[in-house]
Legacy VTK file of the C-alpha trace (Angstrom):
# vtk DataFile Version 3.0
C-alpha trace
ASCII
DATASET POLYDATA
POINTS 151 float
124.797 42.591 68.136
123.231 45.818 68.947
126.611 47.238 69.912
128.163 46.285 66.682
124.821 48.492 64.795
126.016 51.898 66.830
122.872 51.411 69.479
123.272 51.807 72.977
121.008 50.948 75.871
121.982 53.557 78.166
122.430 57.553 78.292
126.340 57.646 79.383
129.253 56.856 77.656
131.128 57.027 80.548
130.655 57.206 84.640
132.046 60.745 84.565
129.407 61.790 82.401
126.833 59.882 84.547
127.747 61.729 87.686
127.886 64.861 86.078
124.226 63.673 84.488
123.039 63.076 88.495
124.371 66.509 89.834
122.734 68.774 87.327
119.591 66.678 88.184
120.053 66.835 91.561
120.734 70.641 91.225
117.804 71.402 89.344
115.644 69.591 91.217
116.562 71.299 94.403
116.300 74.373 91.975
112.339 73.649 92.011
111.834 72.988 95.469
112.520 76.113 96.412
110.977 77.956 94.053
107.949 76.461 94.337
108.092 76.298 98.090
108.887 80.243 97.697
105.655 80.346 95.574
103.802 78.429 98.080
104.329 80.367 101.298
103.855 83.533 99.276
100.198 82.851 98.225
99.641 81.784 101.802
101.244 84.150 103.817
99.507 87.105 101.588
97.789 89.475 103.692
94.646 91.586 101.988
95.697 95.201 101.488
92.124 96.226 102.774
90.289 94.134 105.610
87.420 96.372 106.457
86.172 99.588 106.249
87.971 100.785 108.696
90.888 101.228 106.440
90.015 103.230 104.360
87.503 105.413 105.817
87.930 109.049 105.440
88.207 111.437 102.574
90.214 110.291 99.850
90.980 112.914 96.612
90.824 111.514 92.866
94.032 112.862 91.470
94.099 110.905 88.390
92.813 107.437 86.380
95.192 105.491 84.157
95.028 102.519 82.006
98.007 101.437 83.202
99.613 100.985 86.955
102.658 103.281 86.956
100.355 106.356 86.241
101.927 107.214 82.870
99.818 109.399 80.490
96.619 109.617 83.182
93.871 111.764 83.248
93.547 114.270 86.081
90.535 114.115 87.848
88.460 116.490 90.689
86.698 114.278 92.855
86.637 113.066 96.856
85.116 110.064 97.538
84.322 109.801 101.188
83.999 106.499 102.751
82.085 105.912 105.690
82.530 103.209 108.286
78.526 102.542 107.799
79.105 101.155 104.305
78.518 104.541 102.142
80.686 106.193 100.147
79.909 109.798 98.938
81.080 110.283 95.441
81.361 114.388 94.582
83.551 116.254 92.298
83.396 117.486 88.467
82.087 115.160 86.545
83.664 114.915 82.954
81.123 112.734 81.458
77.890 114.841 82.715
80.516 117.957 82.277
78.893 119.570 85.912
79.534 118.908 89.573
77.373 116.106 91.594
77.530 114.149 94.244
76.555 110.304 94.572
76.164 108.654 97.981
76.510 104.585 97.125
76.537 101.619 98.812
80.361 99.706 99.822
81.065 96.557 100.880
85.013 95.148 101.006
85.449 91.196 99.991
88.130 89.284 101.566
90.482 90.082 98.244
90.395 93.713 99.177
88.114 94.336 96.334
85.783 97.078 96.864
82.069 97.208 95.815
80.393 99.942 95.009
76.450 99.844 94.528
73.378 102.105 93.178
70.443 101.605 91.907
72.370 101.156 88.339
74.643 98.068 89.684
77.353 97.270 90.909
80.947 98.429 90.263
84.188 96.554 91.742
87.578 98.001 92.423
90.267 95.993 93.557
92.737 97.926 95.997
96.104 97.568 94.352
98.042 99.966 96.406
97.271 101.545 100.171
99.364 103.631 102.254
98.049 105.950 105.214
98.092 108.892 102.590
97.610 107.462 99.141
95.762 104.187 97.354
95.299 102.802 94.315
92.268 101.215 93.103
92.138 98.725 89.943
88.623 99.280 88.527
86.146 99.195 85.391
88.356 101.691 83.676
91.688 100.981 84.634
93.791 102.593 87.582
92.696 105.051 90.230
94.920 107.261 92.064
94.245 108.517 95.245
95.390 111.203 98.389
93.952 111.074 101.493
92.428 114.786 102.684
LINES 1 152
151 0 1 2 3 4 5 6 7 8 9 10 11 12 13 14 15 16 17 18 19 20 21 22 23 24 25 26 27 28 29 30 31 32 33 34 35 36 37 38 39 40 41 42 43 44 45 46 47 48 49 50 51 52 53 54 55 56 57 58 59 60 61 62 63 64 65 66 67 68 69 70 71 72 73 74 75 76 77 78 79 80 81 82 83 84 85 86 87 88 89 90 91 92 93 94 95 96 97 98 99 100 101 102 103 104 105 106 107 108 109 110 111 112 113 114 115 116 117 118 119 120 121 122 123 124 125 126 127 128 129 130 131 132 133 134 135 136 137 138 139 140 141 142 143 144 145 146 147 148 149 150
């Protein structure tokens, strides 16, 4: 009766179109797997940029900040931050907003997401290390994207 009314109870008109039904399923679904076992062993196998301070001790020059990651339009900067192994960082250079050179010795400690901590006695700023080479780094912090050379 039902057949007679236009209705019917399954998805293929045909076995071709069946099979062909199965292999794009089959397809896609293998499709998946892999990308999500590519996701998978990505997030696991991810190493931090930055494991200690040993990495990035040493004098590193401020050549520029950026809102964004590829540099574009940045602001050049005159500063050398000096990390020591001990867990201080010297911070010296001009500094635009006091418009006069100073130096700041901080505080650093490194998290296991190569994220960088800097503290004083105002708090506590946190820069993620985007970028590190043995001559240049690139820190995501409060204010967007620093770009550094190693001295």
């Amino acid at each position: 009766m039902s057949e007679a009314m236009g209705y019917h109870f399954h998805a293929y008109d045909d076995e071709r179109s069946k099979g062909e039904y199965m292999k794009y399923k089959s397809i896609f679904s293998f499709a998946f797997l892999l990308l999500g076992c590519a996701f998978m062993s990505a997030a696991v196998y991810a190493e931090p940029v930055v494991k200690d301070r040993s990495d990035i001790a040493g004098s590193w020059a401020l050549e520029k900040t950026s809102l964004k990651k590829d540099g574009k339009n940045g602001n050049k900067e005159v500063a050398t931050w000096v990390f020591h192994t001990d867990g201080t960082v010297v911070i010296s250079g001009y500094n635009k907003f006091l418009k006069k050179d100073t130096e700041f010795t901080k505080s650093y400690e490194i998290d296991e997401d190569s994220t960088i901590h800097i503290k004083d006695n105002l708090g506590t700023n946190k820069y993620r290390v985007v970028e590190k080479g043995d001559h240049e780094m690139i820190l995501k912090g409060p204010y967007g994207y620093y770009f550094f050379e190693k001295n």
